[in-house]
N, C-alpha and C positions, 0 to 999 in steps of 0.2 A: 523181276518185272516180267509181265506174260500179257502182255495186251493185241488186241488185231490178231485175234485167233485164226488161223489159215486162212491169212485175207491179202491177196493180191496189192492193195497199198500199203506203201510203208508209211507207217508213222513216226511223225519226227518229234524229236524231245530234246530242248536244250539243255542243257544241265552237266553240271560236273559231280559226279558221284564218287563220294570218298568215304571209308573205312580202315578203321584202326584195326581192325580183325578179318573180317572174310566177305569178301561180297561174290553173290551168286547170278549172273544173267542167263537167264534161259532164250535163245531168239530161233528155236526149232519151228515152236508153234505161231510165233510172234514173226512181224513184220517190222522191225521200228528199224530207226536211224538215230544216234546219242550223236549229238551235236557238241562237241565240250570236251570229254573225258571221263576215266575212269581208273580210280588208284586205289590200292590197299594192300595190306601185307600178301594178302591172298585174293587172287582176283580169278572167281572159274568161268568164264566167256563160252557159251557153246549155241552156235547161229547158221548151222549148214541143216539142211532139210535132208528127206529122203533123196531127193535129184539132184543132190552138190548144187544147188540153190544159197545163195546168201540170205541169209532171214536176219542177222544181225549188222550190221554195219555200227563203226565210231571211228566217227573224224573229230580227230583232236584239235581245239583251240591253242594255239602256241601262244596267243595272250592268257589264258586262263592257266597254261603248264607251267608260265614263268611268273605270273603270279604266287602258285600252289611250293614253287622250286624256293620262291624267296620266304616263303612263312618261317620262324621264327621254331621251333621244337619249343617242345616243354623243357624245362630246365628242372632239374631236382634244385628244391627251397630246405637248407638249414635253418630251423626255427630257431633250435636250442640245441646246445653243446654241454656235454657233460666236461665237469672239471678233470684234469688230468690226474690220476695218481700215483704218487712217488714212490719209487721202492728203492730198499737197498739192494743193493748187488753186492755180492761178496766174488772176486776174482781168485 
């Protein structure tokens, strides 16, 4: 996300942004505010400017974090099972 290029207002963006692999926020150039969240295995946030400025801000929704906390995982599905086979053993 790179929007509101060196621009004195922040822009605001509701939303909860999620990934199963890596998500990258760049808020150097950007002025925004994430209203919601943001989850994933790998999360890389970078939102201070040259003047220890904030350019990135996110305020978490604790309605939307206990929604995301109750979801359900994927489950591994057994289609089909191979029949077992016998063997002798000799002791």
């Amino acid at each position: 996300i790179n929007i509101n290029f060196n621009s004195a207002k922040q822009n605001k963006i509701n939303g909860f942004f999620y990934a199963e692999d890596k998500i990258d926020i760049y808020g150097i150039y950007s002025n925004i505010n994430i209203e919601g969240g943001v989850s994933g295995r790998n999360v890389d946030l970078t939102g201070i400017d040259l003047k220890n400025n904030p350019r990135l801000q996110i305020s978490y929704d604790k309605d939307i974090n206990d929604i995301y906390n109750n979801l359900k995982r994927k489950q591994h599905v057994i289609y089909e099972v191979e029949p077992p086979i016998v063997k002798d053993r000799e002791v």
